[in-house]
ROBASE-944779 format. One line per 4 residues: number of its first residue (from 1); their letters; for each residue x, y negated, z negated of N, C-alpha, C, O. Coordinates in Angstrom, 1 decimal. Layout:
NUM> a> X/Y/Z/X/Y/Z/X/Y/Z/X/Y/Z; ...;
***
This chain:
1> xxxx> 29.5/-76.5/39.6/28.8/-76.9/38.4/28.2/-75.6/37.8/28.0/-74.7/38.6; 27.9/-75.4/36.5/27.8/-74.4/35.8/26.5/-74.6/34.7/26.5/-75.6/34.0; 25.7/-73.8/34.7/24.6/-74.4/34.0/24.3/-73.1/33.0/24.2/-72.0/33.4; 24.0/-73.3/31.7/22.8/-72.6/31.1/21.6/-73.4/30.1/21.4/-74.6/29.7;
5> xxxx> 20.9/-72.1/29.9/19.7/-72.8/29.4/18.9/-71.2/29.0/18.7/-70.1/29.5; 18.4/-71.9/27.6/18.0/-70.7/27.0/17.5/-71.0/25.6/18.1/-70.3/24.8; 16.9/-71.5/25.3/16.3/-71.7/24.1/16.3/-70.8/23.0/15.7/-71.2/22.0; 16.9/-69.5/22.9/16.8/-68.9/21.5/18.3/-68.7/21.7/18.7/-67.5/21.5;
9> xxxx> 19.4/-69.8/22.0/20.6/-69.4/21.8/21.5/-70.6/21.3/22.7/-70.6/21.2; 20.6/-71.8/21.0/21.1/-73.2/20.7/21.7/-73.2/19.7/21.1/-74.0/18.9; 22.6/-72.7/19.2/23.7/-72.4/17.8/25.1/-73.0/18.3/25.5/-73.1/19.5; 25.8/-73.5/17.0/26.5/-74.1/17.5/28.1/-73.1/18.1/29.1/-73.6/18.7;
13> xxxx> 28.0/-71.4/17.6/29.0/-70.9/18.3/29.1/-70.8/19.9/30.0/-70.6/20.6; 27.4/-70.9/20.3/27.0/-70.4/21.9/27.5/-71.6/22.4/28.2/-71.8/23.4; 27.0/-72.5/21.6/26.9/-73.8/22.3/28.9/-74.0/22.7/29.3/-74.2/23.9; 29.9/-74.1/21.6/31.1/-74.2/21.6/31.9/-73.4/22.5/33.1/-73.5/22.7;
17> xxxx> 31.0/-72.4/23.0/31.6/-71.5/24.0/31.3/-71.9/25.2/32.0/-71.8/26.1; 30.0/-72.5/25.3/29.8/-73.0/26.6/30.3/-74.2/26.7/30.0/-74.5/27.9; 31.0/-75.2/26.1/31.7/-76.2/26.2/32.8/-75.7/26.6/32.9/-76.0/27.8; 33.9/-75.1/26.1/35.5/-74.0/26.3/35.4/-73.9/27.9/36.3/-74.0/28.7;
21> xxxx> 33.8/-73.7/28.2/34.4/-73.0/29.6/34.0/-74.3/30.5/34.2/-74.2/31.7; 33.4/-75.3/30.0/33.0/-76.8/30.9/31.6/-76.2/31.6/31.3/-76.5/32.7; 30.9/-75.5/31.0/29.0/-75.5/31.4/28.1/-76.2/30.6/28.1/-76.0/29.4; 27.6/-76.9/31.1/26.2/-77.8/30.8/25.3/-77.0/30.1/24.5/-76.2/30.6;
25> xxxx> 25.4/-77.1/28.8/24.6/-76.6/28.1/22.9/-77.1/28.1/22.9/-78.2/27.4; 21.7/-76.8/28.5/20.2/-77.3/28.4/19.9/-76.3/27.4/19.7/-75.1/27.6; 19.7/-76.9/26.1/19.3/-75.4/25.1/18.8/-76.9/24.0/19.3/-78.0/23.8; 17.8/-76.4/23.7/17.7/-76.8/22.3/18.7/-76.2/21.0/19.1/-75.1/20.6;
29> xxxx> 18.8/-77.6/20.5/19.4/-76.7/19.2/18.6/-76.1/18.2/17.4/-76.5/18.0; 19.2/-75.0/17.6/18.6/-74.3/16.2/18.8/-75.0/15.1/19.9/-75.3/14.9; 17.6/-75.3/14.2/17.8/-75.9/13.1/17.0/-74.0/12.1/16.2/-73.1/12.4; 17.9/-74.2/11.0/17.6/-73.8/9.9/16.2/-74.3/9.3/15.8/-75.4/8.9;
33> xxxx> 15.5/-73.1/9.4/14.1/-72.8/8.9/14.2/-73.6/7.3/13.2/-73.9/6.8; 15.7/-73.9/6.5/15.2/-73.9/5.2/15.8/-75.5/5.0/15.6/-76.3/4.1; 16.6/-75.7/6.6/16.9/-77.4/6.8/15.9/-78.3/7.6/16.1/-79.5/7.5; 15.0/-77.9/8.3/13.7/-78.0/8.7/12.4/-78.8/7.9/11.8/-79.8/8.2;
37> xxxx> 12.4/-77.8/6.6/11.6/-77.9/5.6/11.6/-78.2/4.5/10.7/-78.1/3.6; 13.2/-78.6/4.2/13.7/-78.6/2.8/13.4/-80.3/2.2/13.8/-81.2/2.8; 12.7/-80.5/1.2/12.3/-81.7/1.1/13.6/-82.2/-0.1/13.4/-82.9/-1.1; 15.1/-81.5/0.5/16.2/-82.3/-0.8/16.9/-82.8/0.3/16.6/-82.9/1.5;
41> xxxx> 17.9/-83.1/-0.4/19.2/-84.5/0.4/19.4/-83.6/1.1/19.4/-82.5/0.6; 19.8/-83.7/2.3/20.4/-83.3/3.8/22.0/-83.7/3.4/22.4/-84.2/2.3; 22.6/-83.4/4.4/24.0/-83.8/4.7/24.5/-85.5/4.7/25.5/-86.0/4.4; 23.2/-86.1/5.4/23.4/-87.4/5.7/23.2/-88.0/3.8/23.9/-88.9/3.3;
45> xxxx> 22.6/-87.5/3.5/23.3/-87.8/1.8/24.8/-88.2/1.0/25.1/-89.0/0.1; 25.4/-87.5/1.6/27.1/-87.2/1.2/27.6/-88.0/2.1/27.1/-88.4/3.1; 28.6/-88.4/1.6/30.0/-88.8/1.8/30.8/-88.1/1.9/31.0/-87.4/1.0; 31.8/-88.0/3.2/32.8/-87.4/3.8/34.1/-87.8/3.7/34.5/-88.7/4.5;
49> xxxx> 34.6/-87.5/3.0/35.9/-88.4/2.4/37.0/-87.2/3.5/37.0/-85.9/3.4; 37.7/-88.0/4.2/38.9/-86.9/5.1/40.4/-86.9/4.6/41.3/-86.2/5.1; 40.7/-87.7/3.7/41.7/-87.9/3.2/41.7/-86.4/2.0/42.7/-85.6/2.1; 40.7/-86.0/1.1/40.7/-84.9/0.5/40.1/-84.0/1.2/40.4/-82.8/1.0;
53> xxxx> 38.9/-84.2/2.3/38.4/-83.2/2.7/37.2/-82.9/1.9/36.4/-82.0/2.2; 37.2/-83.6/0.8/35.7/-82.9/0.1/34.5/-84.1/0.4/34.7/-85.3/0.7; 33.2/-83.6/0.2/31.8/-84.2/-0.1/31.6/-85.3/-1.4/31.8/-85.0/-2.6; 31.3/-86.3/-1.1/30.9/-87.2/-2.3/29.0/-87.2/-2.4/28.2/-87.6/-1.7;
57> xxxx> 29.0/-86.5/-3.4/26.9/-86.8/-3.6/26.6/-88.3/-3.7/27.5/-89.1/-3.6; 25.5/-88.7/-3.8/24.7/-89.9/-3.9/25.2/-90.5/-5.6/25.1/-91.7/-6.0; 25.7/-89.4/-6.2/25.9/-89.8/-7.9/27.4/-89.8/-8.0/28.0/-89.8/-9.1; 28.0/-89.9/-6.8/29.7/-90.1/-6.7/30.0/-89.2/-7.2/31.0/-89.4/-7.9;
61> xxxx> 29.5/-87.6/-7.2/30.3/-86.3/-7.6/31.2/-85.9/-7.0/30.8/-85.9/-5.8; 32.4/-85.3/-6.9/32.7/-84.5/-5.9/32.3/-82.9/-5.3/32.2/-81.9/-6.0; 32.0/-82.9/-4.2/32.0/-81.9/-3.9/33.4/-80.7/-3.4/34.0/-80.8/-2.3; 33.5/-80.4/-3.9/35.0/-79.4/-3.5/35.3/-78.3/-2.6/35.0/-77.2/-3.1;
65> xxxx> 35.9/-78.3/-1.3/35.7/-77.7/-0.4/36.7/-76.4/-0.8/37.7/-76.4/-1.5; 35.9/-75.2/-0.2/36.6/-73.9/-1.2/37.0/-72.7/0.4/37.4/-71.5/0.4; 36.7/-73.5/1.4/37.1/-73.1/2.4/36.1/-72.3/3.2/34.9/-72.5/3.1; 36.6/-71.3/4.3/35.5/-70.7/4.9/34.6/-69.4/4.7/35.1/-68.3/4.4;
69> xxxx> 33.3/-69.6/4.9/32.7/-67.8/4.1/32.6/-66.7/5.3/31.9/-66.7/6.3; 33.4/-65.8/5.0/33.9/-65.2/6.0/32.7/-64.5/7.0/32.8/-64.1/8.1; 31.6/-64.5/6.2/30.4/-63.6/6.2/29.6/-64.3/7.5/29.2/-63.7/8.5; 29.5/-65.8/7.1/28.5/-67.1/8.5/29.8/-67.7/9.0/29.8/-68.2/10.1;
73> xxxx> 30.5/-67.7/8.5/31.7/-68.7/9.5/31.3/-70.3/9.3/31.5/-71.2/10.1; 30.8/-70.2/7.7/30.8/-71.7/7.2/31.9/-72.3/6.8/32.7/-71.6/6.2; 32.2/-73.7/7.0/32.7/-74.6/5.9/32.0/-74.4/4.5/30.9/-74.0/4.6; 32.5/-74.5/3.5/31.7/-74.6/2.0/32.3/-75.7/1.4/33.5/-75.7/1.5;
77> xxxx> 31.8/-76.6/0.8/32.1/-77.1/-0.6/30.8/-77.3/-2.1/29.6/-77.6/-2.1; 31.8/-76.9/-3.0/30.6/-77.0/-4.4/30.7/-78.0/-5.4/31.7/-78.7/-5.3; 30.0/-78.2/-6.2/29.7/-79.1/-7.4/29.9/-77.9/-8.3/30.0/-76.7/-8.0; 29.8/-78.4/-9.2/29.7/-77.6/-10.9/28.6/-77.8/-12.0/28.3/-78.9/-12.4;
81> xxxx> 28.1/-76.9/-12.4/27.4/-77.1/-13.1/27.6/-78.4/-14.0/26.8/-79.3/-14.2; 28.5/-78.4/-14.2/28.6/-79.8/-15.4/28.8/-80.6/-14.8/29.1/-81.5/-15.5; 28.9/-81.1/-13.1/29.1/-82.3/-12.4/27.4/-82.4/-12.1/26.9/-83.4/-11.7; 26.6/-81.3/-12.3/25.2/-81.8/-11.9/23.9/-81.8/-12.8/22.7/-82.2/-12.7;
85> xxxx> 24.7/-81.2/-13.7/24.0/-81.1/-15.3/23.0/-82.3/-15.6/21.8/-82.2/-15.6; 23.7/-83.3/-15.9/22.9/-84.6/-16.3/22.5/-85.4/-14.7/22.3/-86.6/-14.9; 22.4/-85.1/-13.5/22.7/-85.7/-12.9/21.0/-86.5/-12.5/20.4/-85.9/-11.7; 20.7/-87.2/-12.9/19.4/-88.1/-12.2/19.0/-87.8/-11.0/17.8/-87.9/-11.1;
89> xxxx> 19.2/-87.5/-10.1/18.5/-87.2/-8.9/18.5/-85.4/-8.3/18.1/-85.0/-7.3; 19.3/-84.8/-9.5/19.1/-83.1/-9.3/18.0/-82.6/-8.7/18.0/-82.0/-7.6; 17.3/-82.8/-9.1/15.9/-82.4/-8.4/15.4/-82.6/-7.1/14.5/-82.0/-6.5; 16.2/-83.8/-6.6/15.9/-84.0/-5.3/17.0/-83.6/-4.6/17.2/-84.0/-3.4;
93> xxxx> 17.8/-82.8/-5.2/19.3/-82.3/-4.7/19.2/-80.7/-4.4/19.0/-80.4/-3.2; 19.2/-79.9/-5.3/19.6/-78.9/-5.8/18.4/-78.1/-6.7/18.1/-78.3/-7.9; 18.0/-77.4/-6.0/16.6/-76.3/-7.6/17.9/-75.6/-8.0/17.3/-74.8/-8.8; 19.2/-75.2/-8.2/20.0/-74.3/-8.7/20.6/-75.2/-10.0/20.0/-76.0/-10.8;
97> xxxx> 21.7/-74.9/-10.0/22.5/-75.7/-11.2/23.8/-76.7/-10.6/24.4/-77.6/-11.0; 23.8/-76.0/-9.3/24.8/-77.0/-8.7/24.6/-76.9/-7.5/24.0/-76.0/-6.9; 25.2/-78.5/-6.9/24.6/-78.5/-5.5/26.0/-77.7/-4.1/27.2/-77.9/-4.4; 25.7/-77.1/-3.0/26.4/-76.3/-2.2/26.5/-77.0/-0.6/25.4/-76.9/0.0;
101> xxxx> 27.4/-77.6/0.0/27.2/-77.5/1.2/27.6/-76.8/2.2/28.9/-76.6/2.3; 26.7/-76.2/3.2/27.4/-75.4/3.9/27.4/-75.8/5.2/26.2/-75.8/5.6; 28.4/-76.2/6.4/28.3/-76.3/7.5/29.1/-75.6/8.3/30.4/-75.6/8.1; 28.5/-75.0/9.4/29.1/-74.1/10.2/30.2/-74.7/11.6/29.9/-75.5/12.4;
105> xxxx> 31.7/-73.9/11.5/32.8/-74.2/12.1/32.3/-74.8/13.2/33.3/-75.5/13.6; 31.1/-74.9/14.1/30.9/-75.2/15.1/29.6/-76.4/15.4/29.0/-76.9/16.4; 29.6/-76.5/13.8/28.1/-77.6/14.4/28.7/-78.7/14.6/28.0/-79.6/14.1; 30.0/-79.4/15.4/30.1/-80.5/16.0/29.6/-80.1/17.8/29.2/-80.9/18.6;
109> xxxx> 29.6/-78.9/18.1/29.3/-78.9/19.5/28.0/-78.9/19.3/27.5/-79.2/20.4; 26.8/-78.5/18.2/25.5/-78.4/18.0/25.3/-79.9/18.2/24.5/-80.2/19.1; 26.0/-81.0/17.4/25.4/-82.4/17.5/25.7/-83.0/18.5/25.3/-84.1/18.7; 26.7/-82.0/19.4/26.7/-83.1/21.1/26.1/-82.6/21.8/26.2/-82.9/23.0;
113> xxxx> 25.1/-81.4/21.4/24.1/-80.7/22.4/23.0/-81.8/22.3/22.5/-82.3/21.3; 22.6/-82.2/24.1/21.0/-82.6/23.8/20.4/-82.5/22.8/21.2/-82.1/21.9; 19.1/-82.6/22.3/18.6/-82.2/21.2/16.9/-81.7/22.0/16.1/-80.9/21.5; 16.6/-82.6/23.9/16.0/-82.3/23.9/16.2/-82.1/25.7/17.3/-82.5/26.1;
117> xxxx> 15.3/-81.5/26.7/15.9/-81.5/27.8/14.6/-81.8/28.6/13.5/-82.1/28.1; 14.8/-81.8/30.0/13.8/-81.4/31.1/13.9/-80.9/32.1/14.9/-81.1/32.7; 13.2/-80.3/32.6/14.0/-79.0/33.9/13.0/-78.9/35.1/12.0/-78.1/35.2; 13.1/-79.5/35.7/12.5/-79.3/37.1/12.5/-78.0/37.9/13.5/-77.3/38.2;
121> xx> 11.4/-77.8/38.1/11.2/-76.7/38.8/10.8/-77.0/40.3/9.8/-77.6/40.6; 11.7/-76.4/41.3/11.6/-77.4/42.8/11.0/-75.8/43.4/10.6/-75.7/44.5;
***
């Protein structure tokens, strides 16, 4: 059996590596300081449509997946200014002109990490 645990490393690339090799990951995950705090639509907002691969908003926009940013090693997809222009709920979306989602190649092993743990000390 194979264990780590380490609390400033709960990302979903550490975490995907420690899955690859079959160790029990004990880590909290990292949440983004600006997804933490952010008082707009989360992810659980959108609609995941897998047949095109893009995001649907709450106003049935499409979001358009533009592929990966080479820079974070995100998924991206965007809106357009004129798909969020008039949009009624912008504000609780987006302070820019169009709304962006970004999720990283690896946060499926982030959401099968615990979220919280406990560790006996013998």
């Amino acid at each position: 059996m194979s264990l780590a645990a380490d609390a400033g490393y709960g990302n979903g690339e550490l975490l995907n590596w420690l899955e690859e090799r079959n160790i029990t990951p004990y880590m909290y995950t990292r949440e983004g300081h600006t997804r933490q705090n952010s008082k707009l639509y989360g992810i659980d907002h959108f609609t995941y449509v897998p047949e095109t691969g893009n995001y649907i908003c709450p106003e049935c926009k499409q979001l358009t997946y533009l592929g990966i940013h080479a820079g974070n090693r995100n998924h991206v997809w965007f809106s357009t200014p004129a798909r969020c222009r008039d949009c009624s709920q912008k504000s609780q979306c987006t302070t820019g002109n169009l709304r962006r989602l970004s999720i990283h190649i690896h946060e499926a092993a982030r959401q099968r990490s615990p979220a919280t743990f406990t560790v006996a000390i013998v």
